[in-house]
C-alpha positions in Angstrom: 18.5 -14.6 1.1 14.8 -13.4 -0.2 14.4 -9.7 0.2 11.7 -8.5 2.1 9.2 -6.8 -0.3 8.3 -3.2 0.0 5.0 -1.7 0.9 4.5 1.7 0.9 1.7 3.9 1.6 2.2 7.7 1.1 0.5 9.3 4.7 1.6 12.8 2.9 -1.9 15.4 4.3 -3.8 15.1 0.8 -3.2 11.1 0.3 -3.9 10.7 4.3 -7.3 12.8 4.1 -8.2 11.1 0.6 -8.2 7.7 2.6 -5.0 6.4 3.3 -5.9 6.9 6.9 -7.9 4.2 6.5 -5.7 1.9 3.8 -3.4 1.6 6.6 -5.4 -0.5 8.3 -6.4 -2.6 5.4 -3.6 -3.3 4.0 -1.6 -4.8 7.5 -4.9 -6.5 8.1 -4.7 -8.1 4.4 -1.2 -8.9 5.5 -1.6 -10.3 8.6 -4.7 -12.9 7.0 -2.7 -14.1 4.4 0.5 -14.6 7.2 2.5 -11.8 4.4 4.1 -10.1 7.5 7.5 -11.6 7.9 8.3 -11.2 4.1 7.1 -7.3 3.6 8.1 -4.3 4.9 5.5 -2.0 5.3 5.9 1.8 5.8 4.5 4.8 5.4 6.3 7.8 3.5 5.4 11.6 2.4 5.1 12.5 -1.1 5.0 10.3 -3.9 4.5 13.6 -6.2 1.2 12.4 -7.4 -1.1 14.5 -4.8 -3.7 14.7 -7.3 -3.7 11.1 -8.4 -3.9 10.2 -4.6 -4.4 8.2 -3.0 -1.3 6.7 -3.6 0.1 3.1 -2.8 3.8 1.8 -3.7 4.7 -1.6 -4.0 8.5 -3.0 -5.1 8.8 -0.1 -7.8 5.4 0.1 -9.0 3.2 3.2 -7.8 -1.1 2.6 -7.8 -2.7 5.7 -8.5 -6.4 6.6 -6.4 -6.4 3.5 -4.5 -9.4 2.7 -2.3 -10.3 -0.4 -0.7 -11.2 -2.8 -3.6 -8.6 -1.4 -5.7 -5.8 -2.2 -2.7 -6.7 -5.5 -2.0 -7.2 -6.5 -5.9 -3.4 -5.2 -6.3 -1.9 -7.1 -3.1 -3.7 -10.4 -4.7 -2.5 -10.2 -8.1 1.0 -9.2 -6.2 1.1 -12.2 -4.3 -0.6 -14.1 -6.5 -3.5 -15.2 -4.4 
């Protein structure tokens, strides 16, 4: 049975006003074009400890630091390798 990887966005107030808002949208719409949805489970969470680094992205165990748009999207690619 493949696990389902996981995707997690930290929607903590400081990672949320730095533009997570708006990653959240990006990401499942990243997702959803490359037909990703069925084998990740994406979720937001508080608190990643890294407020100042943020915003803040978690994927499997590896956390990305001051992630904007470009910077998401670059990191899903080379994660999926596509």
């Amino acid at each position: 049975m493949n696990e389902k990887v996981e995707i997690v966005i930290c929607l903590g107030s400081s990672c949320f006003s730095r533009g997570n808002k708006h990653m959240v949208k990006v990401v499942d719409d990243w997702l959803k074009e490359k037909r990703l949805k069925d084998k990740v489970n994406f979720h937001g969470a508080h608190c990643f400890s890294e407020c100042v680094n943020g915003p803040v992205l978690k994927i499997a165990d590896r956390i990305y630091l001051q992630v904007d748009t470009e910077k998401v999207i670059k990191v899903l690619s080379e994660y999926f390798n596509l």
